[in-house]
matplotlib code that plots the C-alpha trace (Angstrom):
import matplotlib.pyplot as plt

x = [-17.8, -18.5, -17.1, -19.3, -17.7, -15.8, -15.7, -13.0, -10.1, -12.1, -10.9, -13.2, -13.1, -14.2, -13.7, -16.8, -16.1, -13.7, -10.1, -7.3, -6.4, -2.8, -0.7, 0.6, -1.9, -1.0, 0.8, -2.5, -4.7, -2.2, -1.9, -6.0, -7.6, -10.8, -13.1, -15.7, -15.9, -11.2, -12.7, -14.7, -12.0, -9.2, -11.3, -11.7, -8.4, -6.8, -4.3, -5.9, -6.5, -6.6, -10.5, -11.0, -9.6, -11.9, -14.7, -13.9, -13.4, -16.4, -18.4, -16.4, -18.7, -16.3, -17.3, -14.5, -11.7, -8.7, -5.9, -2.2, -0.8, 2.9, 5.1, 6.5, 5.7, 2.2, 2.1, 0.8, -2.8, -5.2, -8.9, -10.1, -13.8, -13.4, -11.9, -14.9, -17.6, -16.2, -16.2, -13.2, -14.1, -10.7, -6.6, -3.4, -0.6, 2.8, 3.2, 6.7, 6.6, 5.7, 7.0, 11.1, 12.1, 8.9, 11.0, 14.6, 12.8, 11.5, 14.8, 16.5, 15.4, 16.7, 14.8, 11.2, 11.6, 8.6, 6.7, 7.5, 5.2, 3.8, 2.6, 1.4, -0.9, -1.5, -2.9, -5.1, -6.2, -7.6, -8.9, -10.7, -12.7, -14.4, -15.3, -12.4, -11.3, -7.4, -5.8, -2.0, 0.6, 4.2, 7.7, 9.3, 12.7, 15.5, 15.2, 11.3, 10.3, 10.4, 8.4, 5.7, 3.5, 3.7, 2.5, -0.5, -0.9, -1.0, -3.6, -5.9, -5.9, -6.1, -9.5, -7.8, -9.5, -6.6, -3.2, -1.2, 2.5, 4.8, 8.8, 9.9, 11.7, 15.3, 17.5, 21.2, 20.8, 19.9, 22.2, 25.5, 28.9, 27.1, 23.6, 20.3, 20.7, 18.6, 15.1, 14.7, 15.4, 15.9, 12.0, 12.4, 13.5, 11.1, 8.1, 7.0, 6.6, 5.4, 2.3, 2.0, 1.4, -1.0, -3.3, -3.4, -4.3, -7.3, -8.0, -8.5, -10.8, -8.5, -8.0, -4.6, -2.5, 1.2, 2.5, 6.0, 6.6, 6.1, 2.9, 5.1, 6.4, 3.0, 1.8, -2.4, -2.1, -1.7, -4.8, -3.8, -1.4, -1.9, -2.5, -0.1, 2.4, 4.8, 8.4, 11.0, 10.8, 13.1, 13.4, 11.4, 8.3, 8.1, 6.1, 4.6, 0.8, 0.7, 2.6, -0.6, -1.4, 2.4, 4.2, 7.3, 10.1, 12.4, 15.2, 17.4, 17.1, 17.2, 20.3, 21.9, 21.0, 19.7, 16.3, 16.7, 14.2, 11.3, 10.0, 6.7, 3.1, 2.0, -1.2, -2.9, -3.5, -5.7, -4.9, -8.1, -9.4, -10.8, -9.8, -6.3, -6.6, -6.2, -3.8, -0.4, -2.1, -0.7]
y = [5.5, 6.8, 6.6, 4.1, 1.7, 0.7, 1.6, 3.5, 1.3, -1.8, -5.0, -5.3, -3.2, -3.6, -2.3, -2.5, -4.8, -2.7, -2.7, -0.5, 0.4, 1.2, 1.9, -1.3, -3.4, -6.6, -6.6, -6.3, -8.4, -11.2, -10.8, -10.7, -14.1, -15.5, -12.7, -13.0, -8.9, -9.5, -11.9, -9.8, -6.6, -8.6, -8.7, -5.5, -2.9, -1.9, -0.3, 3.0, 6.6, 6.7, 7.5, 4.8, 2.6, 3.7, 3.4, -0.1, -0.9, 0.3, -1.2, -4.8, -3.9, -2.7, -0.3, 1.3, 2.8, 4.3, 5.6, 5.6, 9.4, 9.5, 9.0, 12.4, 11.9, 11.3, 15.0, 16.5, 17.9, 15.1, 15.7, 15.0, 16.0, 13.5, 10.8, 11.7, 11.3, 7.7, 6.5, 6.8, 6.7, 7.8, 8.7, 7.1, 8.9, 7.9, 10.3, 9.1, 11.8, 15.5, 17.9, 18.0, 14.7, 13.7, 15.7, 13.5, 10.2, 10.8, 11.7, 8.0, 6.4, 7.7, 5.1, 6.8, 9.9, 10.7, 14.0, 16.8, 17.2, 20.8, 18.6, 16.0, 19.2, 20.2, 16.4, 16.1, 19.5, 18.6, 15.7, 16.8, 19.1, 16.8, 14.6, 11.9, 10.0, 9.9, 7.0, 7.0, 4.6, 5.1, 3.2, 2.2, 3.4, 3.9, 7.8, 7.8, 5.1, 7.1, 9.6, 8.4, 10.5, 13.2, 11.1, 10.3, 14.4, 14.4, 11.6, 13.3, 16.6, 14.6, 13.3, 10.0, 6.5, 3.9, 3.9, 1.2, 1.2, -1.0, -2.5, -2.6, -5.1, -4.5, -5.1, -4.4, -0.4, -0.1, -2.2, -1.1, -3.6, -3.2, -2.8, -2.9, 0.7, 3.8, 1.8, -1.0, -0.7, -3.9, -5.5, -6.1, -2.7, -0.7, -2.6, -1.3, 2.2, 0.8, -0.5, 1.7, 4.8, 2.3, 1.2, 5.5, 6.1, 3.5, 5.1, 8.1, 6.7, 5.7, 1.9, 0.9, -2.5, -3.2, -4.6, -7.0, -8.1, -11.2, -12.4, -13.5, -10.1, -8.3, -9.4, -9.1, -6.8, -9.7, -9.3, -5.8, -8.2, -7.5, -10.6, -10.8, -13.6, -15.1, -14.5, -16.8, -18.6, -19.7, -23.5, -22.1, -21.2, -24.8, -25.9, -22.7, -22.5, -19.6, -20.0, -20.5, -17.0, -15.1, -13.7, -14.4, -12.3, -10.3, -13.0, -10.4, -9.0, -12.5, -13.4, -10.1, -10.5, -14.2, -15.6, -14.5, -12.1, -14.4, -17.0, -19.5, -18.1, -20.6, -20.9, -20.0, -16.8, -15.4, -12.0, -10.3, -10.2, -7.0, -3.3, -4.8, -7.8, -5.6, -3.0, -4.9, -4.0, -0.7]
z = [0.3, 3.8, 7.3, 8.3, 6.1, 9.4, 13.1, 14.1, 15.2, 14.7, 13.2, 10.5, 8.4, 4.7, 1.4, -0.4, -3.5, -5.8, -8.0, -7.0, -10.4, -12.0, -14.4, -14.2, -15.2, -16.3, -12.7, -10.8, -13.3, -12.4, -8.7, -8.2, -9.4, -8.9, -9.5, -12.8, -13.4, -13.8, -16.5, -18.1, -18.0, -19.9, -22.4, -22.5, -24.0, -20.8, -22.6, -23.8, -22.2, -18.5, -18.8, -21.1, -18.5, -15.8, -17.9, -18.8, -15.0, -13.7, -16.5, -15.4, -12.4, -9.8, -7.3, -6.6, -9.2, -7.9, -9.5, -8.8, -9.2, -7.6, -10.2, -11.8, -15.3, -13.9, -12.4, -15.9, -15.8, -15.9, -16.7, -13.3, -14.4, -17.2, -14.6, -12.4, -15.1, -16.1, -12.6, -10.9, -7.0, -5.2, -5.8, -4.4, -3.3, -2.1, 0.8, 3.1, 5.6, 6.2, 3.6, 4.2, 5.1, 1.7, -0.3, 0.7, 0.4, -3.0, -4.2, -3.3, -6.8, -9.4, -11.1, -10.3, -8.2, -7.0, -7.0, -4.2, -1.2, -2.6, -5.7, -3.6, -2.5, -5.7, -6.8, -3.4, -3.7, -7.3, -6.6, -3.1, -4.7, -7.7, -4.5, -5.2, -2.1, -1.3, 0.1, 1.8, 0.7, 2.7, 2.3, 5.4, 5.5, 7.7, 7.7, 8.4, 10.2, 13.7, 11.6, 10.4, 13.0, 10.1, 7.9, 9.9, 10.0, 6.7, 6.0, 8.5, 6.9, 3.7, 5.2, 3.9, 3.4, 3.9, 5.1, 3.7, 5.3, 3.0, 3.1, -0.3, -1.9, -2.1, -5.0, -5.8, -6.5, -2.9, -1.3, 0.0, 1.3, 4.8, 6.3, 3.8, 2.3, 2.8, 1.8, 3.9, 8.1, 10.5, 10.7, 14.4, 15.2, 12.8, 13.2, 16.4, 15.1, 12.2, 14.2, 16.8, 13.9, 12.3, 15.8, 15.8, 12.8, 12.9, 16.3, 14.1, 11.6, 8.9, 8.2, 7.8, 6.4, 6.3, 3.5, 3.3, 6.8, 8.0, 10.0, 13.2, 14.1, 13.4, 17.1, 17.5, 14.6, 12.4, 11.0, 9.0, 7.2, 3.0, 1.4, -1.6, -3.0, -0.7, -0.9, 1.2, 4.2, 7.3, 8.3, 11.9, 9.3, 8.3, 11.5, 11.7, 12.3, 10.6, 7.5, 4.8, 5.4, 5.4, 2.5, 4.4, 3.4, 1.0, -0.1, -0.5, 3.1, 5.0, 2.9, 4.8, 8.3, 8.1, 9.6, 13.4, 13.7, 12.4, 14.7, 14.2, 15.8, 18.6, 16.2, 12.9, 12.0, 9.2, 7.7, 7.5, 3.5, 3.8, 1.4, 2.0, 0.2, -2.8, -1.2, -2.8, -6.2, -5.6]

ax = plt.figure().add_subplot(projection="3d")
ax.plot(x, y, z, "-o")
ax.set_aspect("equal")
plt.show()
């Protein structure tokens, strides 16, 4: 998959038709309906070798397999040749920030700390040279969200395909008697940057989607909206011309700091069903 897939900071970009494929994935075979070769791949066992599961993809007819690699139990070797030779296309990695403040982030949950930056390195630099494509994913959290230039350093010298810029759902581990917790920053206040380091990075070539914030505080940048399930909505989203195509918001977050920061769109907008129509997948 080339370059030309999409003109640089352009609006529409496309992912030729493909699967983001995980770990998890009855999660991802439920999310994505509607598509004959998801048919033909639950009936196929899903639940063998990572190969096997390529293999099994790309015979279901998708273009383009890519495997999650960020978790730390996922860091033992994998038989990238092997991978290669069944048809995986590209790799996604979990990248929150250049190497120091990476390194703090993926310490946070103790649930599923994720790997350091140098084996971030290690896993791109493996990959990179069988010809595997890397794509970005990055958490937006209080500690990185004025700093996500250095992620955008990273992707570039990753020669990265996609950017996808995500707020997580929060949930009682994260949350402390005041505020949201280290995970999840004010959506007003961390949007801009949020944006602004996404509009750069497709300047530079690489496509880029948010993922968890609301369509009415996404501006003309609506469109980079991932398409995914909806969450909650305010009373202001009933009339809202907009609402068929937002996934509204965390429940948890609104029942902290309430519905002030969401307003409706003065008309419909239509998040663009392009690569990031599978991007929540991830």
């Amino acid at each position: 998959m080339g370059r030309d897939l999409a003109v640089s900071g352009s609006m529409q970009t496309r992912w030729p038709s493909g699967v983001l494929l995980t770990s998890r994935h009855e999660r991802w075979r439920a999310q994505a309906q509607g598509d004959l070769r998801l048919e033909t791949l639950r009936a196929r066992d899903a639940a063998g070798p990572l190969a096997s599961q390529v293999t099994a993809a790309t015979t279901a007819g998708f273009d383009n397999v890519i495997v999650q690699h960020d978790a730390v139990d996922a860091q033992a070797p994998l038989d990238w040749d092997r991978l290669r030779a069944a048809g995986l296309r590209g790799v996604s990695l979990r990248c929150e920030g250049e190497a120091a403040l990476h390194n703090f982030i993926a310490k946070q949950d103790p649930a599923r700390v994720l790997p350091t930056m140098a084996a971030l390195e290690e896993t791109a630099d493996r990959a990179q040279r069988r010809g595997l494509e890397l794509h970005v994913r990055t958490r937006v959290a209080r500690s990185n969200f004025r700093s996500l230039g250095g992620v955008l350093s990273r992707a570039l010298a990753w020669q990265a395909k996609t950017w996808t810029l995500e707020y997580m759902p929060l949930d009682g581990v994260d949350l402390p008697a005041e505020g949201v917790g280290h995970m999840h920053p004010r959506l007003a206040l961390s949007l801009p940057w949020v944006l602004r380091s996404g509009a750069q990075a497709a300047s530079r070539g690489i496509p880029f989607a948010t993922r968890g914030a609301p369509l009415c505080l996404l501006g003309p940048l609506a469109s980079h909206a991932v398409v995914e399930r909806s969450n909650e909505f305010a009373p202001v989203c009933a009339a809202c011309p907009a609402r068929a195509g937002c996934v509204g918001g965390d429940p948890t977050y609104f029942a902290r700091f309430g519905f002030g920061e969401l307003h409706a769109r003065p008309a419909p907008t239509e998040p663009s069903r392009g690569w990031w129509s599978v991007a929540a997948l991830l």
